[in-house]
Short mmCIF file of the C-alpha atoms (twelve columns), coordinates in Angstrom:
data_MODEL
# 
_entry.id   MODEL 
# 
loop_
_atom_site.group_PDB 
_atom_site.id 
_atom_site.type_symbol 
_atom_site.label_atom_id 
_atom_site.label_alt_id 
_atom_site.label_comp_id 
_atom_site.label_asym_id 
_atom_site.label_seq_id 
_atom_site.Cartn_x 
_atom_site.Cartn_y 
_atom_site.Cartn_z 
_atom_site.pdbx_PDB_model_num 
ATOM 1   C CA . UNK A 1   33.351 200.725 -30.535 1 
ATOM 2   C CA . UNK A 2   35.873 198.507 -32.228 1 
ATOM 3   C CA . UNK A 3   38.947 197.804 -30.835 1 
ATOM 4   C CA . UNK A 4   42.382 196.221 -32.655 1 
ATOM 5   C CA . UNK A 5   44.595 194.779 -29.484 1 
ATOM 6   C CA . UNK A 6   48.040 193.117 -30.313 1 
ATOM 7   C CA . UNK A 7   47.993 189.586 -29.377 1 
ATOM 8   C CA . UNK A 8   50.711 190.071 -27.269 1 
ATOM 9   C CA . UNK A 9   48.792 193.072 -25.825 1 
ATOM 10  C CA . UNK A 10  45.329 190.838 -24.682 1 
ATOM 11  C CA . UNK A 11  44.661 189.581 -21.240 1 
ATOM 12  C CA . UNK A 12  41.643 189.017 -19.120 1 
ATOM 13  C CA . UNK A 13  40.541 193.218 -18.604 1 
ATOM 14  C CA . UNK A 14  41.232 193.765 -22.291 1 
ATOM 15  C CA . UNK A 15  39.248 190.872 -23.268 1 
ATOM 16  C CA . UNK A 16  35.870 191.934 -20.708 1 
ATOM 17  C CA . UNK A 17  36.383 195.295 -22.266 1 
ATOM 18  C CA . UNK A 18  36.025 193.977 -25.790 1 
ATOM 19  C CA . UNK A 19  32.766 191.686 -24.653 1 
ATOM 20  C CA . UNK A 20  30.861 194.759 -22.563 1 
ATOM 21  C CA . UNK A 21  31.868 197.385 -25.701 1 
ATOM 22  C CA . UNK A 22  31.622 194.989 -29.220 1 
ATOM 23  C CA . UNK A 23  30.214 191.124 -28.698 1 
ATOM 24  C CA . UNK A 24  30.814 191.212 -32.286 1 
ATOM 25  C CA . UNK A 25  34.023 191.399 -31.828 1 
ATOM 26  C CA . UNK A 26  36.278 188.656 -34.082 1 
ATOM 27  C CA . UNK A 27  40.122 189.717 -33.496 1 
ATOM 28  C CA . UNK A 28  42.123 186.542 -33.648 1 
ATOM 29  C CA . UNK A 29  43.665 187.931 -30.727 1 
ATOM 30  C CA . UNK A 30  40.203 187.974 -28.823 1 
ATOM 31  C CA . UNK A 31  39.166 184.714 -30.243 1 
ATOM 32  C CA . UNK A 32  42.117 182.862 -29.136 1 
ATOM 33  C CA . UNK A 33  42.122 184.378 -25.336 1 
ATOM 34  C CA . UNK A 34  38.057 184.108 -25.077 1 
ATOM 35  C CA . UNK A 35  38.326 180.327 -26.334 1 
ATOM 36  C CA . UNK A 36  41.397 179.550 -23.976 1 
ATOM 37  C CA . UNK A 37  40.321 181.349 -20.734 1 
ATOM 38  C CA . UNK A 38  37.624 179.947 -18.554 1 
ATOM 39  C CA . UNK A 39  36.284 182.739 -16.838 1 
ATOM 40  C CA . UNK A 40  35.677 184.670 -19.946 1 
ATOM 41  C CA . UNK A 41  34.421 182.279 -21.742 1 
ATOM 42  C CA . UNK A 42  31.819 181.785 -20.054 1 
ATOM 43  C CA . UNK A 43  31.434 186.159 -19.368 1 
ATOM 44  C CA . UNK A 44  31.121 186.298 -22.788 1 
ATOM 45  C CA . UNK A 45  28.539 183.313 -22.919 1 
ATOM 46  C CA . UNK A 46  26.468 185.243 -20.264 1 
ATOM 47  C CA . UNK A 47  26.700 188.230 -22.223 1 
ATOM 48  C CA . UNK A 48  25.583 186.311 -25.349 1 
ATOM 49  C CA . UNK A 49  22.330 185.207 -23.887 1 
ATOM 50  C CA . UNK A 50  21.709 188.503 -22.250 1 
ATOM 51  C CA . UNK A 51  21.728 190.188 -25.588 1 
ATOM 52  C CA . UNK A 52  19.351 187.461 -26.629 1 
ATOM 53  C CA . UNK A 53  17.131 188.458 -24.054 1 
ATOM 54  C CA . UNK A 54  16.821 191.879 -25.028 1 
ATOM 55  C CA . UNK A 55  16.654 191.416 -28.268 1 
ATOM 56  C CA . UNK A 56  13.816 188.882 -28.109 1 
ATOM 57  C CA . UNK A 57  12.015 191.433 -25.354 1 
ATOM 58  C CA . UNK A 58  12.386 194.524 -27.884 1 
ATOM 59  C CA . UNK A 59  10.223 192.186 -31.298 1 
ATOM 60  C CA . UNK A 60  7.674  190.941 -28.604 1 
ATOM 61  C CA . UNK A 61  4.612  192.055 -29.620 1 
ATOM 62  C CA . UNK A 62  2.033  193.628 -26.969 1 
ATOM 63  C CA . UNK A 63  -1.561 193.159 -27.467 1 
ATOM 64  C CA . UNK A 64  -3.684 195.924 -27.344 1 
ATOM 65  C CA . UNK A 65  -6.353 195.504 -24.739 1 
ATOM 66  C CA . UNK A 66  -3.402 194.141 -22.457 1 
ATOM 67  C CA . UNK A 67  -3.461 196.999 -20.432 1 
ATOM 68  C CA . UNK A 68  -7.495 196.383 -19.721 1 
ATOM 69  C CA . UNK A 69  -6.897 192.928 -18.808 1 
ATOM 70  C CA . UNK A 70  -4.180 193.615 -16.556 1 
ATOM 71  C CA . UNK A 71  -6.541 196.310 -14.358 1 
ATOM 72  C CA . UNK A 72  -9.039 193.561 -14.117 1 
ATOM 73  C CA . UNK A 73  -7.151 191.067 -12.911 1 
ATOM 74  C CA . UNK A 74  -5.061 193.392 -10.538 1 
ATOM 75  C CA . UNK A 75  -8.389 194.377 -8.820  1 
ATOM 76  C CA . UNK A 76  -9.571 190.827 -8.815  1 
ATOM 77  C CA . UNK A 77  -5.992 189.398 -6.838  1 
ATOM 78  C CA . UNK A 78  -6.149 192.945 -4.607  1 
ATOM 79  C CA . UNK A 79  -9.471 191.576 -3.096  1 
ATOM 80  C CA . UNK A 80  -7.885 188.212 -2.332  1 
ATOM 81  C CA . UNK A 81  -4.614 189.389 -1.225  1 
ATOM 82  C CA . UNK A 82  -6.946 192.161 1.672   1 
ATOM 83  C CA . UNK A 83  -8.503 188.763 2.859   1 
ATOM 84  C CA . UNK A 84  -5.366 187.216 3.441   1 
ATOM 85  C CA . UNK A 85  -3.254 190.064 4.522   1 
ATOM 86  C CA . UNK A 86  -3.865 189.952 7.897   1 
ATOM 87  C CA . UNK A 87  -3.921 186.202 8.372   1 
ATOM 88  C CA . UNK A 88  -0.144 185.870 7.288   1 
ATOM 89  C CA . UNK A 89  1.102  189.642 8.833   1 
ATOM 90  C CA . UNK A 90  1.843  188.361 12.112  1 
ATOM 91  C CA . UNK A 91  3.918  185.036 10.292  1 
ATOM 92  C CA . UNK A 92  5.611  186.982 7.913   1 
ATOM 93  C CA . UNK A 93  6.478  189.407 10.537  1 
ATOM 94  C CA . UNK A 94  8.442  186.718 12.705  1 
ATOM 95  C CA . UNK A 95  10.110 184.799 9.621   1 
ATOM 96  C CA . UNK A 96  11.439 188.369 7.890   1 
ATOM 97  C CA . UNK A 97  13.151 189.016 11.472  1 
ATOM 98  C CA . UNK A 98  15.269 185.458 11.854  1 
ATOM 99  C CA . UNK A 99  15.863 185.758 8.118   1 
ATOM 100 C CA . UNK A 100 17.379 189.400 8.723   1 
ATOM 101 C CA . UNK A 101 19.286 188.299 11.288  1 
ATOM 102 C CA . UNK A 102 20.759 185.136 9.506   1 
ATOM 103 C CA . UNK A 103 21.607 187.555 6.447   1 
ATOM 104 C CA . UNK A 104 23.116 190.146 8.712   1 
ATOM 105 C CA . UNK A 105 25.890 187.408 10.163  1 
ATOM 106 C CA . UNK A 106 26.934 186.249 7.045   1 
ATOM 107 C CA . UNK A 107 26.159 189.346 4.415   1 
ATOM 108 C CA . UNK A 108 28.843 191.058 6.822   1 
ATOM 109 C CA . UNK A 109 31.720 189.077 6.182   1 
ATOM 110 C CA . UNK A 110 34.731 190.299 4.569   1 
ATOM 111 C CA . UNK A 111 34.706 187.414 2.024   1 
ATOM 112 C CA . UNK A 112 31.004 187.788 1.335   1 
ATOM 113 C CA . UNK A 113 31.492 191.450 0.530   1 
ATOM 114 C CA . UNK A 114 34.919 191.201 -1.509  1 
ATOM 115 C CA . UNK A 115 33.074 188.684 -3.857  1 
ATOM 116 C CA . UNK A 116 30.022 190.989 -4.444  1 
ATOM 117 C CA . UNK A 117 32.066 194.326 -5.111  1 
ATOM 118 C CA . UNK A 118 34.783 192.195 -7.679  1 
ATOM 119 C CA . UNK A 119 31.537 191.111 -9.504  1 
ATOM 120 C CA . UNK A 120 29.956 194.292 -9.530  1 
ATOM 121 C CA . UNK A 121 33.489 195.713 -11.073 1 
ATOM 122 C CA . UNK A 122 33.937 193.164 -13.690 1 
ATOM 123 C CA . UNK A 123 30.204 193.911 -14.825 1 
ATOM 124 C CA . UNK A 124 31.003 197.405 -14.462 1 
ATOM 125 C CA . UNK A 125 34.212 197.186 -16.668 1 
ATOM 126 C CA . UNK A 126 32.944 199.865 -19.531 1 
ATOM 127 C CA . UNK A 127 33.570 202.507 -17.206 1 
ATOM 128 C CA . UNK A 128 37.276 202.027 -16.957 1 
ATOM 129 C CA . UNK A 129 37.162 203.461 -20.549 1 
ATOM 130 C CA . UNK A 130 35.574 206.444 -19.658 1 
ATOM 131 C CA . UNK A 131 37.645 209.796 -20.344 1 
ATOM 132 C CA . UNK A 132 35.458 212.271 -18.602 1 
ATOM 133 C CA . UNK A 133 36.465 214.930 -15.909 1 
ATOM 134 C CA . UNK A 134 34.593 214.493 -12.653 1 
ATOM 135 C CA . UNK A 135 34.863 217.815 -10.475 1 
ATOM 136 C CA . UNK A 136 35.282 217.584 -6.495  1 
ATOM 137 C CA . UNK A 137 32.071 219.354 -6.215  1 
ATOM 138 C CA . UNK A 138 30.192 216.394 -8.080  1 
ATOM 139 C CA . UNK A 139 32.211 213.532 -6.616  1 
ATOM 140 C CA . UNK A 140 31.683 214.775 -3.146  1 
ATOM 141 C CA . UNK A 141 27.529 215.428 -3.399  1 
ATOM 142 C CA . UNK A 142 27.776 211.321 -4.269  1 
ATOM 143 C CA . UNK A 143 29.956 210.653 -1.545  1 
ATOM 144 C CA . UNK A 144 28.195 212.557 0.867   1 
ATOM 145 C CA . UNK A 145 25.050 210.116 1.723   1 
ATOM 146 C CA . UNK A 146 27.692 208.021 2.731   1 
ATOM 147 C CA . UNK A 147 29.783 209.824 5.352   1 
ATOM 148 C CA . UNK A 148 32.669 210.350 3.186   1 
ATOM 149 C CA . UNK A 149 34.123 213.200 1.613   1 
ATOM 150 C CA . UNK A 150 37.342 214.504 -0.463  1 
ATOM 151 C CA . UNK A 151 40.078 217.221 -0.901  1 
ATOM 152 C CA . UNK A 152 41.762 217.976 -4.078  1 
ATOM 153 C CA . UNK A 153 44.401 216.165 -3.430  1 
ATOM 154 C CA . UNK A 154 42.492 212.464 -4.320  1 
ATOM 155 C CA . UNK A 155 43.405 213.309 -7.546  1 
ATOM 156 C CA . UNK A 156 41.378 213.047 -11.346 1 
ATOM 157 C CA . UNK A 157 38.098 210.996 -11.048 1 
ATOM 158 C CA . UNK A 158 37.215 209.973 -15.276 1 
ATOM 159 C CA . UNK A 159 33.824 209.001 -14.176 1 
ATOM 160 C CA . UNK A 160 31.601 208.904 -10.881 1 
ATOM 161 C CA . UNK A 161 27.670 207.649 -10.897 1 
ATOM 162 C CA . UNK A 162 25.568 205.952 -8.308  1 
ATOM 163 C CA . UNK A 163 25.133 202.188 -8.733  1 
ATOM 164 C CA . UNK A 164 23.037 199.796 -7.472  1 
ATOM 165 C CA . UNK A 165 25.265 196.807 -5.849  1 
ATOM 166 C CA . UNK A 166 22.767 193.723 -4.275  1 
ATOM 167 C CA . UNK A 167 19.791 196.359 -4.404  1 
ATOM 168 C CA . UNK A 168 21.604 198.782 -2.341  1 
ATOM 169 C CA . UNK A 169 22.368 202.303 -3.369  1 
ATOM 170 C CA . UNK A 170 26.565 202.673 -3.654  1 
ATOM 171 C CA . UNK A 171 28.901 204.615 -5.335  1 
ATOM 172 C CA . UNK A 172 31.349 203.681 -8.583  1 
ATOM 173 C CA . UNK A 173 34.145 206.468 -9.481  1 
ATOM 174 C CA . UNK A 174 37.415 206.027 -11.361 1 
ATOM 175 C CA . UNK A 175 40.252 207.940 -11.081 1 
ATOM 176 C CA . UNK A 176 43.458 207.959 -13.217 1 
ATOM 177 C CA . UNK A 177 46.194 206.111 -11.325 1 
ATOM 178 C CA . UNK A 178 50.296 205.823 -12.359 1 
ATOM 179 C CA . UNK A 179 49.730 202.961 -14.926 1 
ATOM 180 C CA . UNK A 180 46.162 201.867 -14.810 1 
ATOM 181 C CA . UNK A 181 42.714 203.267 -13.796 1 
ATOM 182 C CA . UNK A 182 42.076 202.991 -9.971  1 
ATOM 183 C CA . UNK A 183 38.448 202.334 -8.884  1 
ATOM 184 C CA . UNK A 184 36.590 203.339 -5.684  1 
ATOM 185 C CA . UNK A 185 33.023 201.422 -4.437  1 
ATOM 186 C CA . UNK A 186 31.736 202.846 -1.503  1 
ATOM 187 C CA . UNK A 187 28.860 200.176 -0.662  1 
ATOM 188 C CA . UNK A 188 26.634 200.368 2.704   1 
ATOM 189 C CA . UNK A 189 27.605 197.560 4.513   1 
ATOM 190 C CA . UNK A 190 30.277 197.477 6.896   1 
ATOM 191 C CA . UNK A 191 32.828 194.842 7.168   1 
ATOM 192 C CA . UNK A 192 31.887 192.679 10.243  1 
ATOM 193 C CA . UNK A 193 35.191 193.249 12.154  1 
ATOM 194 C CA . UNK A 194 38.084 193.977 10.397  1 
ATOM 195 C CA . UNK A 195 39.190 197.506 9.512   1 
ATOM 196 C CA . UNK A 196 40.853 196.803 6.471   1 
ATOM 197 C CA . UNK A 197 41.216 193.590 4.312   1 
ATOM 198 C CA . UNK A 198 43.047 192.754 1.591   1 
ATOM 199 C CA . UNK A 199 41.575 191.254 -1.791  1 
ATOM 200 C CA . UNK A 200 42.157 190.059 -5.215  1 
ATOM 201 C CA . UNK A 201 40.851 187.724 -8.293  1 
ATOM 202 C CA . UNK A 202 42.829 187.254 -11.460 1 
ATOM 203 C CA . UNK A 203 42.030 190.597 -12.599 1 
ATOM 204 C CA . UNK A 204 41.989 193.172 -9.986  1 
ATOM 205 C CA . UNK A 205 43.946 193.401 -6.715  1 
ATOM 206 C CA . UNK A 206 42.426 196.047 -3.737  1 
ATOM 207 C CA . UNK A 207 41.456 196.418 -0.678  1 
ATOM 208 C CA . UNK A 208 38.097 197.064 1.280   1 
ATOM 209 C CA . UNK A 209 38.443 199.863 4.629   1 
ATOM 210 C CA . UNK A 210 35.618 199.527 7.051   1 
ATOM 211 C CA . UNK A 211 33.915 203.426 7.956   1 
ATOM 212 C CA . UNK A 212 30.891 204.513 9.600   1 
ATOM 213 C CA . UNK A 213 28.304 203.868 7.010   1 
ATOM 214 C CA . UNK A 214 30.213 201.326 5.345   1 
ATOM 215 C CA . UNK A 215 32.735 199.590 3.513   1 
ATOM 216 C CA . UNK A 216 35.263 201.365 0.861   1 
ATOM 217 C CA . UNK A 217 36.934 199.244 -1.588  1 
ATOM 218 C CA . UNK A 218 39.770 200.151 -3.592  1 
ATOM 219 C CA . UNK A 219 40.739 198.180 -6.747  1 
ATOM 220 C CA . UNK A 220 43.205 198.610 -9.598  1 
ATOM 221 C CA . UNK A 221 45.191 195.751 -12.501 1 
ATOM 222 C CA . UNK A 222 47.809 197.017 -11.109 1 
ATOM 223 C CA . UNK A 223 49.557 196.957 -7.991  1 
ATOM 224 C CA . UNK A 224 52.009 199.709 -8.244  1 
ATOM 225 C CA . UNK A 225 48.853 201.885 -9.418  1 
ATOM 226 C CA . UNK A 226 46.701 200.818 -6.581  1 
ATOM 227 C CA . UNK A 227 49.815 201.271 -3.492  1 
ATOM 228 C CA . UNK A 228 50.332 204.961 -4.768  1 
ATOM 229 C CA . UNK A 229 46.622 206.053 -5.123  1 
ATOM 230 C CA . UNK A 230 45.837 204.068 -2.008  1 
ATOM 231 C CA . UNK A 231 48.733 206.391 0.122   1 
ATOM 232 C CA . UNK A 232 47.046 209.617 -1.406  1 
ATOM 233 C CA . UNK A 233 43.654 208.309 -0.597  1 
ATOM 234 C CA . UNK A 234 44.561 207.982 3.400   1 
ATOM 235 C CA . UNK A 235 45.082 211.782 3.265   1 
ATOM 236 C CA . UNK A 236 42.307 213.603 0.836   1 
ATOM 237 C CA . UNK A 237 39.290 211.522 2.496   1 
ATOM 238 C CA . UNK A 238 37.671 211.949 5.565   1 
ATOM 239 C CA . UNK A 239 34.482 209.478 6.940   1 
ATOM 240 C CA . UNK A 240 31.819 211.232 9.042   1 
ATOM 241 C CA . UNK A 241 29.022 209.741 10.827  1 
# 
């Protein structure tokens, strides 16, 4: 999808945009903000080598008998792995538990959770430019799982899909807001006191709102966007245990 932005018109979001749709993308006006800004610089350098990747996992070649060879030498580890099994059960039992707890403390944290959900948005970006029409019916069998559900009057969700945020199963939706797209994460870990917490980066300004399952985070480019959806949020959602 190729995009012509105004100079004038190109900014960090516009820029991300560009890199997740079109890394082939060569505007001057891209160029020049991609080559002056930091941060996506080096977004579009990460994007760079994970085209690489792909492309040098697609022309790999894969050797016939590989399959063969791969059942032998599963059964051959699977007899090694019974003997030692039970041996290490009992140690791996008591080192999983004080890691749990140790990533349970500090997982929990508002700042530890703002900084996961901003990533997951800015790698998430190409959904912003979805145009789709989300019924209530749809968004609320993904909300569900989570405790939370919706009235008509949260307003026009352009797209709404589970997602998969530090191997946990959440929720992304997008919703049209006064100036700019609002987005909702619902993500299963609750904030570890607070009931609601203000966040930004130098794209996005929201908030996260602790529930029952969870932690809701609400993020938009634009302020005035994100106050007005946020007031009509408070009063179309409910959270259920």
């Amino acid at each position: 999808m190729k995009m012509d932005i105004n100079i004038n018109d190109m900014n960090c979001l516009a820029a991300r945009r560009i890199i997740s749709t079109d890394i082939t993308h060569k505007s001057s006006a891209f160029v020049k903000h991609v080559t002056s800004c930091t941060n996506c610089k080096s977004f579009y350098e990460k994007q760079l080598k994970f085209n690489l990747v792909l492309k040098r996992a697609v022309e790999v070649d894969v050797p016939e008998e590989l399959a063969a060879r791969i059942l032998v030498e599963h059964n051959l580890n699977k007899k090694k792995e019974e003997a030692k099994k039970y041996r290490w059960s009992a140690i791996a039992a008591s080192v999983i538990l004080v890691f749990a707890v140790s990533i349970v403390s500090t997982f929990n944290s508002s700042p530890a959770i703002a900084n996961v959900i901003l990533e997951h948005v800015h790698e998430e970006l190409w959904v912003l430019e979805d145009k789709g029409h989300v019924t209530l019916k749809s968004l609320n069998q993904l909300l569900k799982p989570h405790g939370v559900k919706a009235d008509q009057k949260i307003g026009h969700a352009t797209h709404a899909g589970n997602c998969i945020i530090q191997g946990k199963l959440g929720v992304h939706v997008v919703f049209s807001g006064e100036n700019a797209p609002v987005t909702l994460i619902v993500f299963p870990e609750a904030l570890d006191e607070e009931k609601s917490v203000r966040i930004s980066d130098h794209v996005f300004k929201g908030v996260l709102m602790n529930t029952n399952k969870g932690t809701l985070a609400l993020l938009s480019e634009d302020e005035v966007s994100l106050k007005k959806f946020e007031a009509r949020f408070n009063i179309s959602l409910m959270t259920f245990i």
